[in-house]
N, C-alpha and C positions, 0 to 999 in steps of 0.2 A: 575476694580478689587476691589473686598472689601476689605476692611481696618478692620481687626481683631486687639483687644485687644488687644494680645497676638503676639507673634513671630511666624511665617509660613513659616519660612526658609527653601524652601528643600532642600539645602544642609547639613543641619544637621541634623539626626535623632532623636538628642536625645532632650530633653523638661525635667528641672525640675520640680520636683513632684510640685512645688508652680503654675508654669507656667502648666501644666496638669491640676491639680484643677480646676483654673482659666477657663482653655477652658471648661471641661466639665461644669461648673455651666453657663456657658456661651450658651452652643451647648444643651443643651439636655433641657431647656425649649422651644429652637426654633424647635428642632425634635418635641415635643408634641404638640408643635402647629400646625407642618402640618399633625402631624399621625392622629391628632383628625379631623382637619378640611380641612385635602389637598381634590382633587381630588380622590373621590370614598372610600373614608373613608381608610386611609391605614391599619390603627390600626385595623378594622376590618378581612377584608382579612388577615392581618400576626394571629391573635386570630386565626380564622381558618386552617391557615396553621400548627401553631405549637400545635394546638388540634390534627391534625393529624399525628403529627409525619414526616412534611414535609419541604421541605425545604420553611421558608420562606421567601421571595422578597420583595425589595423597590425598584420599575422599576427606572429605572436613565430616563428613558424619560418623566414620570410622576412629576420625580422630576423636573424637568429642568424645563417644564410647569410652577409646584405648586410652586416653590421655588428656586429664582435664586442662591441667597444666598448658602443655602445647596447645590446645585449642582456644586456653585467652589468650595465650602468645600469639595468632595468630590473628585474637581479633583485636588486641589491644597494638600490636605493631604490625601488620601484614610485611611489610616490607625485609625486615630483620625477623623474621621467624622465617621467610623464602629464602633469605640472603645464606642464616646455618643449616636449612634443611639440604638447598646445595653443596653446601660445604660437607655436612654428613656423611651423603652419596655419595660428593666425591673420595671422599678416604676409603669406603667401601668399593667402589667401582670406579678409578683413576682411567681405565683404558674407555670407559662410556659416558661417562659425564665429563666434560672439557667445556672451556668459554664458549667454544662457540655452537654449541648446542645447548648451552646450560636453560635457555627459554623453554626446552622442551619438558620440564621438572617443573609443577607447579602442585597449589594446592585446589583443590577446588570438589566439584561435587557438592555443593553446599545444599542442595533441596532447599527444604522448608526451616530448616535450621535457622536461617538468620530472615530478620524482618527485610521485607525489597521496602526501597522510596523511589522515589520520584525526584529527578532534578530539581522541583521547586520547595523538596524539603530538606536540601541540602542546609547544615547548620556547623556552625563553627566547630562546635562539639565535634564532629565528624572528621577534625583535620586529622590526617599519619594513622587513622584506626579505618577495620575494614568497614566497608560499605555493598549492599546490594542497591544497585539503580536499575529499573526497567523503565522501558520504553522504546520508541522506535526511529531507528536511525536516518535521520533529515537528513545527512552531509558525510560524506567519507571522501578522504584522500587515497591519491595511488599508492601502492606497498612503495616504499624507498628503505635506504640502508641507515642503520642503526649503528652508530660506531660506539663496540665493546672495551675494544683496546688497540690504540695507535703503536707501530712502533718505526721510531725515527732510529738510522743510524748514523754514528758519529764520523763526523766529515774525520777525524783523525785517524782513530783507530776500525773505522767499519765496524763497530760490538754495537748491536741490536740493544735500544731501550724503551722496552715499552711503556706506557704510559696510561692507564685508565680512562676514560669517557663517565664523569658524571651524569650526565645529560643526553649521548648520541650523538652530539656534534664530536665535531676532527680536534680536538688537542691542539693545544701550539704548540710548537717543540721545544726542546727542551733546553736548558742553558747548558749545561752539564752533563756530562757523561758518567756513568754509574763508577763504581770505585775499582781499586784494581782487585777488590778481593772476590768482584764479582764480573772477572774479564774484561773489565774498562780500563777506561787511562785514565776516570776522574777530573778530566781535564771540560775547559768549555771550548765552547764551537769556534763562537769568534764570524766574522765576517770570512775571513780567509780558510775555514775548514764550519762552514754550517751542517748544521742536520739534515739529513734528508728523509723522506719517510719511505718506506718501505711500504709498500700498496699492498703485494703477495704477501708479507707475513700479520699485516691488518685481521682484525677479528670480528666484522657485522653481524648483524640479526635483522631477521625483517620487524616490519616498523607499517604501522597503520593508526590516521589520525580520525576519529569521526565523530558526530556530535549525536547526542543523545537525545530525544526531544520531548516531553512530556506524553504521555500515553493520551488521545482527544476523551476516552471515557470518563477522564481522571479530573479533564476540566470542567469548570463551574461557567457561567456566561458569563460574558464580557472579561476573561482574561488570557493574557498573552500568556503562550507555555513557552518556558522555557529550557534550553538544554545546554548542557556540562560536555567540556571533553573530554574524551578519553583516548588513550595512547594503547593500542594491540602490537603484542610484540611475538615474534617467534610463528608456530603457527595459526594462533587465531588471528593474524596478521591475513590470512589468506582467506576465511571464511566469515566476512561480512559482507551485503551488500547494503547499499539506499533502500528504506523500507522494509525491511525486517525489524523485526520486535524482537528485541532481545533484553536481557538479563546479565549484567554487569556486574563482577564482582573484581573487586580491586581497594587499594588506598588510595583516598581523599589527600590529594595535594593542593599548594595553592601558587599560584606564579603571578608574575606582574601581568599588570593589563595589557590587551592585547593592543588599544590605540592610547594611544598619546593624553589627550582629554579626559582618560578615568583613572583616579585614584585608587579606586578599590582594588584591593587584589582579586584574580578569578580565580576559583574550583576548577579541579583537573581531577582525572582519575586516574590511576597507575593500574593496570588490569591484572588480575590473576586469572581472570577463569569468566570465560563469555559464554552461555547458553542461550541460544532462537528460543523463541517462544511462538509459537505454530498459532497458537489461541490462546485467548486470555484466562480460560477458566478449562483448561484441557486437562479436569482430573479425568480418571479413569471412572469409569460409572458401577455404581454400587450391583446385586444381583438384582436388589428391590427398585433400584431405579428403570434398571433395562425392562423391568416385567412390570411396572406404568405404563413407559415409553409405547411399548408394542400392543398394553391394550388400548392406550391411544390411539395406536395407527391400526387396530380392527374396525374401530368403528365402523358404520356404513357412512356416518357425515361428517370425516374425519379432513375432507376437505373444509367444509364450513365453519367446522371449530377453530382449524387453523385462522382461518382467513377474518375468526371472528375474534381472533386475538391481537391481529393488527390494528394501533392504534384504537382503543377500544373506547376512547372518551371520543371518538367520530361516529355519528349514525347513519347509516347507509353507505352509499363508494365501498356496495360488493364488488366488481368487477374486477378496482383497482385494487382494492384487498387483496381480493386473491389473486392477484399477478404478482404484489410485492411476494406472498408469502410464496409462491412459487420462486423466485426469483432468490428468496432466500436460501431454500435447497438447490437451484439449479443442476447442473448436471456433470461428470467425470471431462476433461478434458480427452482430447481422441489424438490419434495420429493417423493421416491418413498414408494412401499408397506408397510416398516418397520421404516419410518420414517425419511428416512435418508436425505441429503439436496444431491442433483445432480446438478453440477455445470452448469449453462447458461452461462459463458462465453468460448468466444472460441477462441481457439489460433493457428497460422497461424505460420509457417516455409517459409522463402522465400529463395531458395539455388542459388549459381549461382555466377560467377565470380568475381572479386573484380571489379570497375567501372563500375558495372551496374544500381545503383542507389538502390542500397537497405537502402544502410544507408539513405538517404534521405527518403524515406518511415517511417523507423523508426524515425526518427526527427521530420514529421510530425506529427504522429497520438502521441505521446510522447506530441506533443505544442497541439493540437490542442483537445484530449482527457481533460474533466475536471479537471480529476485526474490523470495525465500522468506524469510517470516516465523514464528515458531512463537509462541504462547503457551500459558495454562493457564486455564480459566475458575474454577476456584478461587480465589473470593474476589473475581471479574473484576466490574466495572460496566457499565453499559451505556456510559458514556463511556468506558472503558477499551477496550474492541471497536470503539468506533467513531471518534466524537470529542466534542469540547466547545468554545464558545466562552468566555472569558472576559474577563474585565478585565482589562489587562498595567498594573498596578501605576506601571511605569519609563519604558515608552515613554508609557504615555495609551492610549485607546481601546480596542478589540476587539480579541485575537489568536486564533486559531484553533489548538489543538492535537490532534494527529491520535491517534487508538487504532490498534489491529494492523490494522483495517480498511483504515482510510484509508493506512498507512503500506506498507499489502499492495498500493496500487493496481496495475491493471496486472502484479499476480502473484499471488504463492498465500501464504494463509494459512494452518496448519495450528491449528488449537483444541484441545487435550487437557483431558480430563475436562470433557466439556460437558453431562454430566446434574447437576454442581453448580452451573450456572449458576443464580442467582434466576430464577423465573418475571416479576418485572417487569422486570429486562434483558435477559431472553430473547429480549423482544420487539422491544427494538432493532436487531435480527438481521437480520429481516422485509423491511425496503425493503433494508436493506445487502445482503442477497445476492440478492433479487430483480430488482428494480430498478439493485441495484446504485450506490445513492447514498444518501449520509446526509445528511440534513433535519434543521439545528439550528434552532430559532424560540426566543431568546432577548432577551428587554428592546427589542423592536423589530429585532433585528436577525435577516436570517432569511437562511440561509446552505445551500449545498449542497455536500458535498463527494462527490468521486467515489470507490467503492470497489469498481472492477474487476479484482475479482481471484477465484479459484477458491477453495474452503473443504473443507478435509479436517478433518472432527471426530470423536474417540474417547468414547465413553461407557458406564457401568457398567450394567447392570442395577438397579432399585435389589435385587432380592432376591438377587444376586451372581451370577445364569443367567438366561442366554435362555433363553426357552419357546416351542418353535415350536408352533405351532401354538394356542396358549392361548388361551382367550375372550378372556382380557386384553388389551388394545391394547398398543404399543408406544409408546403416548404414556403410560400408565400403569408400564408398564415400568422406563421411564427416564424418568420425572417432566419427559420436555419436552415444551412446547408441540404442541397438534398442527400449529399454526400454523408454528411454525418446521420439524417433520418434513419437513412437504409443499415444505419450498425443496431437499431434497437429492432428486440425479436418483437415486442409488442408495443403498440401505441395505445395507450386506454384514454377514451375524452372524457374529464372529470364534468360534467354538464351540474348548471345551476339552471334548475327549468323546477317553477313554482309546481308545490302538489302540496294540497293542504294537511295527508295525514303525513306525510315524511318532513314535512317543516316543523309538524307541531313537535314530531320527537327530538328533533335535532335543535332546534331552541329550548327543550327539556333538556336536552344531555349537557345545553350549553349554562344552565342556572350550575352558582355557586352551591347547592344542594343537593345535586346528582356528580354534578364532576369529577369530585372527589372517588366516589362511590362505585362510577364503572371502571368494569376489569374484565377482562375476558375469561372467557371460558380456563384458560391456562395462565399461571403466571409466565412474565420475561425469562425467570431460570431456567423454569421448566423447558419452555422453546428453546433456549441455547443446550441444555442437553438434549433434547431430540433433534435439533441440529446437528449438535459435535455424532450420534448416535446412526444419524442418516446420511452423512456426507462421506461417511466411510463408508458407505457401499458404494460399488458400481456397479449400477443396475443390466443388465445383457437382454438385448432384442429377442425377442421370439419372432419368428418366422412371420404370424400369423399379423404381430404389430409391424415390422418391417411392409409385409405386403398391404397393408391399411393404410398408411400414408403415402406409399409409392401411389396404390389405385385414386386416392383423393387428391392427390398433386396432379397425374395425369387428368383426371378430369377437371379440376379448376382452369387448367392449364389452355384445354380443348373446349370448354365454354366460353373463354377470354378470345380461344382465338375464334371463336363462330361468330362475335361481336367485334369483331376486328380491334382488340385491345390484347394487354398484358394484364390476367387476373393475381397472378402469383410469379415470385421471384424466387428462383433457386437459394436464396438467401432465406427465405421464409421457407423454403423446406429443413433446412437445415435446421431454422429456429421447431418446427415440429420432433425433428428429435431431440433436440437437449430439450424442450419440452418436457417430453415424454419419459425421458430416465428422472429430469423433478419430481415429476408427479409421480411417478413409482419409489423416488428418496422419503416423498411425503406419507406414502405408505409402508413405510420400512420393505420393501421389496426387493428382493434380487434382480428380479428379473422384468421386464416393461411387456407388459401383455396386452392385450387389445385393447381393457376398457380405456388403459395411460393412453395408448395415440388415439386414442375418438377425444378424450378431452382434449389431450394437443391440440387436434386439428379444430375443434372447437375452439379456443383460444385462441390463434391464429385467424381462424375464418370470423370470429366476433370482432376482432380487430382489424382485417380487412374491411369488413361491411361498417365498420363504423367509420375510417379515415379516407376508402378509397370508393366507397358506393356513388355511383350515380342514381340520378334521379330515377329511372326506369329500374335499378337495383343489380345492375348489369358492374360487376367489382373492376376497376379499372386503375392499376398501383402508380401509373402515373398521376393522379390526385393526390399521392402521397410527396412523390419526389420533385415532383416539378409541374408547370402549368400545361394543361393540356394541349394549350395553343400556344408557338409562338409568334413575334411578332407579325409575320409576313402571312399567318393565317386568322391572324385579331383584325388586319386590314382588308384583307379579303374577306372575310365574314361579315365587316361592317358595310364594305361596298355591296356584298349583295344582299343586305339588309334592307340598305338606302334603294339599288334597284328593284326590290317586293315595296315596297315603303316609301315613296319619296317625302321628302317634307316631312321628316320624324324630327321629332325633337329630342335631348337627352333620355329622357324616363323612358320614352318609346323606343329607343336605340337599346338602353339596359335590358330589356323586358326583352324585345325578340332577340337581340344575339348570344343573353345569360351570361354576360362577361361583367366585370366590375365597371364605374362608372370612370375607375380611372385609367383602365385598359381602353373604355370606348373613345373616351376624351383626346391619350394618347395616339390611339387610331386617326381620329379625327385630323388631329394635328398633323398628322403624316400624308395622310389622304390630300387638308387642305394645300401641303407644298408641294406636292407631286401637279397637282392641280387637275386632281378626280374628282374631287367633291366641292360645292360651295355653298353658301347659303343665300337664299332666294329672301329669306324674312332672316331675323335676329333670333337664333337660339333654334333654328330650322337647317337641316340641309337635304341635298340633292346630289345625286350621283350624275356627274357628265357623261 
């Protein structure tokens, strides 16, 4: 530990002006001794950087190198080792370091050099010493202005006095006027000659508040994460949004509560140096890792491996397996003719009993996704999926706080039990996973947040069974939107249908004995580097797959319409290509050749025939979005039910017209007030 002159207590903040002197005449001829002669000239590089109006940098791994000294100065006070490095610079370079740039001078680059925590390992030890916190940003304020230094002038003499900003806020003014040996009259204001400030010779910095929130991989069940603020000043003031992960490096502050009711004082951070973090484990990959990876993806059943890595203590739910695992590589984002961006991620619906293991799929690809988020739409809002703007009470103005959407950017969200969703937050879904952005228009303020990320959602039946093939729609089904259906590229029906050898293994897998024991073919790391390894490509069409999906959409198209229906939705064409550049990421490929769009369109067409099949096997996508019949054709059906039929009873109305029992009932009811139909016996009718 080095032994300073001076006191470096972190528990105190504060430093008498004697004791400050002191450090900097102390710090800032050692800063020009390494700016001048460290490692690669530092003084040069930052000359450069602030020629350009850019931010300049003192790498902290440079430092550590160049100067052991300066590098605990920087972890034991961050604050006063920023304060003389400024100072340094500026005696060096007077005409490019000035207040009101001076934000653009910091230290940072810090790598792997210092341990990252987590807001909820923030500890007392921590206070006035640096700190790395990662996580991802829940809540951010608009940039506003940071007051550097105020200067009032004297209602007497007009001689400018400035006045410091500890904190950002405006200064009161002053009592007194500076002395005359420094162009004042030394005199005070007084009511009849007050201060006035001067706005034009004011000195700000931009200023950004936002909250940090625990990373969801990081938590354990059943606890609340929590998050610390932090204060962006200068330019990383401009490059944050809601839902980015990022990396924090600053001094541990503490200030008074924010409400009234708590005593404790709260943790704050004073930032130096903000770095995104794109992924959670984005090393670079080794030679020996990429030449695994690739003979991974020669396999010939290098689909099946995959798909047999998802959730592997579950037996059987190929199907759905292999759509999560598709959906985990999904496909490059596009732009089409006008410039627009067309989403590559894509999102899967798995519907189907309660105990059939969906929730476990979503838990999976949630842990096992880089950026993986899980919720539960149970009791969820539509701000809670997405986001909200509101009023930050503390700081003033608008802060933006992000739902699982927004916090999913740039990764995947998993949704459980999304047929309890209200039908009026349902629809907040709509542009989030289409468009892929969320539109708040609140009190004038109109705000877009980005929510590029993939969407795995589980949901019930409401009658506790899929029905294939049912008149009933699947938006009737499961009580969601049809609007929201038609945003998922695939719908898998997770079916509990008895078979004695697949029950035996799946209550094997489920003993305390084997549970343990299954693992798939790959472990989780391994997937998230062939992940990080396949998402860098962008796979490019061949001709020959281009024209195999255009020919197989045409003809689904033209069989739908010889049955006087709709088989396929331009929407499902779409989902055939991001499809298909997946399954080409899942083989490490460049390029999507024939065999990628036959599986697409397989995928696609298994998922038709399973949600939208009629009985006769004729695919018809209105099964999916909505009921085949409406009202005024459920009554007519029934009337001429009753005219083939008279005297049917309920069971015999169900059976010839294939509608639910409370569609016929409903009919009936309609029927009976119009006064088309009556009943001759009790629980009988007749068509007039």
């Amino acid at each position: 530990m080095v032994s300073w002159p001076w006191s470096l207590d972190a528990g105190h903040d504060y430093k008498p002006p004697s004791s400050q002197r002191a450090a900097l005449g102390y710090l800032v001829p050692m800063w020009q001794e390494y700016l001048l002669h460290g490692h690669g000239t530092p003084l040069l590089a930052l000359q450069f950087a602030l020629e350009q109006d850019a931010c300049a940098v003192v790498d902290y791994g440079d430092l550590v190198r160049g100067s052991e000294d300066l590098a605990q100065l920087v972890h034991d006070d961050p604050l006063l080792a920023l304060r003389s490095l400024r100072a340094a610079v500026h005696a060096q370079l007077p005409d490019l370091l000035m207040p009101r740039n001076e934000s653009t001078l910091t230290i940072g680059r810090y790598g792997r050099s210092l341990h990252r925590i987590s807001a909820r390992e923030l500890l007392r030890e921590h206070i006035n010493r640096l700190v790395g916190i990662h996580g991802v940003v829940n809540e951010a304020t608009a940039i506003s202005a940071y007051c550097l230094t105020a200067v009032y002038l004297c209602g007497r003499c007009a001689c400018p006095v400035p006045i410091q900003s500890e904190d950002g806020s405006l200064p009161t003014a002053p009592t007194l006027c500076i002395g005359r040996d420094r162009g004042g009259c030394g005199q005070s204001g007084g009511k009849s000659h007050p201060f006035v400030l001067a706005e034009e010779l004011c000195v700000y910095d931009d200023v950004c508040y936002l909250h940090i929130q625990d990373p969801p991989e990081d938590l354990q069940q059943a606890t609340v994460p929590r998050s610390v603020l932090v204060q962006l000043r200068g330019p990383f003031a401009r490059n944050v949004t809601v839902g980015s992960r990022v990396t924090v490096h600053g001094a541990l502050r503490v200030r008074r509560p924010r409400r009234q009711d708590r005593r404790a004082m709260e943790y704050w951070l004073d930032a130096l140096w903000l770095q995104a973090d794109d992924a959670r484990d984005d090393v670079p990959l080794t030679p020996e890792e990429e030449t695994r990876l690739r003979e991974i993806a020669a396999s010939p059943v290098v689909y099946d491996e995959l798909a047999a890595c998802v959730a592997p203590g579950l037996e059987g739910l190929a199907l759905a397996k292999l759509a999560v695992m598709v959906q985990m590589f999904s496909a490059p984002p596009t732009l089409d003719g006008d410039g627009n961006q067309e989403r590559g991620d894509i999102h899967v619906l798995l519907v189907g009993p309660p105990g059939t293991g969906k929730s476990a799929l979503l838990r999976w690809a949630a842990t096992v996704h880089p950026k993986g988020i899980i919720t539960a739409a149970t009791g969820a809002t539509k701000v809670g999926l997405t986001a909200a703007i509101e009023k930050d009470e503390v700081l003033g103005g608008w802060s933006i706080s992000g739902g699982a959407l927004a916090l999913a950017d740039r990764g995947h969200a998993s949704i459980d039990e999304l047929d309890k969703l209200a039908p009026e937050h349902a629809e907040g879904l709509l542009t989030a996973m289409e468009e892929q952005v969320i539109h708040i228009d609140k009190a004038s303020v109109h705000v877009t947040i980005n929510s590029r990320c993939s969407v795995l959602a589980a949901a019930n039946p409401t009658s506790g069974r899929f029905e294939h093939g049912s008149a009933v729609s699947l938006a009737e089904q499961t009580g969601l939107p049809p609007t929201l259906l038609d945003r998922f590229d695939i719908i898998v029906p997770v079916d509990d249908v008895p078979d004695a050898t697949m029950d035996g293994l799946q209550i094997a897998a489920m003993s305390p004995l084997n549970r343990a024991k299954r693992t798939g073919p790959h472990p989780p790391e391994l997937i998230r580097r062939y992940l990080q390894l396949a998402r860098a490509i962008d796979p490019v069409f061949t001709p020959a797959a281009v024209r195999i999906i255009s020919e197989e959409f045409v003809r689904l198209r033209q069989a739908g319409q010889a049955s006087g229906v709709v088989s396929i939705t331009k929407r499902q064409g779409r989902s055939m290509y991001r499809l298909s550049q997946a399954l080409a990421r899942m083989q490490l490929s460049a390029v999507v050749k024939p065999e990628h769009a036959e599986r697409a369109i397989g995928l696609v067409v298994n998922h038709l025939v399973n949600v939208a099949s009629r009985g006769d096997g004729v695919i018809d996508v209105t099964r999916i979005y909505a009921s085949p019949r409406n009202k005024l054709d459920k009554d007519a059906l029934v009337l001429r039910v009753l005219d083939e039929h008279p005297d049917s009873d309920m069971a015999a109305l169900v059976r010839l017209s294939d509608l639910p029992q409370i569609d016929v009932g409903n009919a009936i009811s309609r029927l009976e007030s119009l006064g088309k139909v009556y009943q001759p016996r009790t629980g009988q009718w007749r068509a007039l």
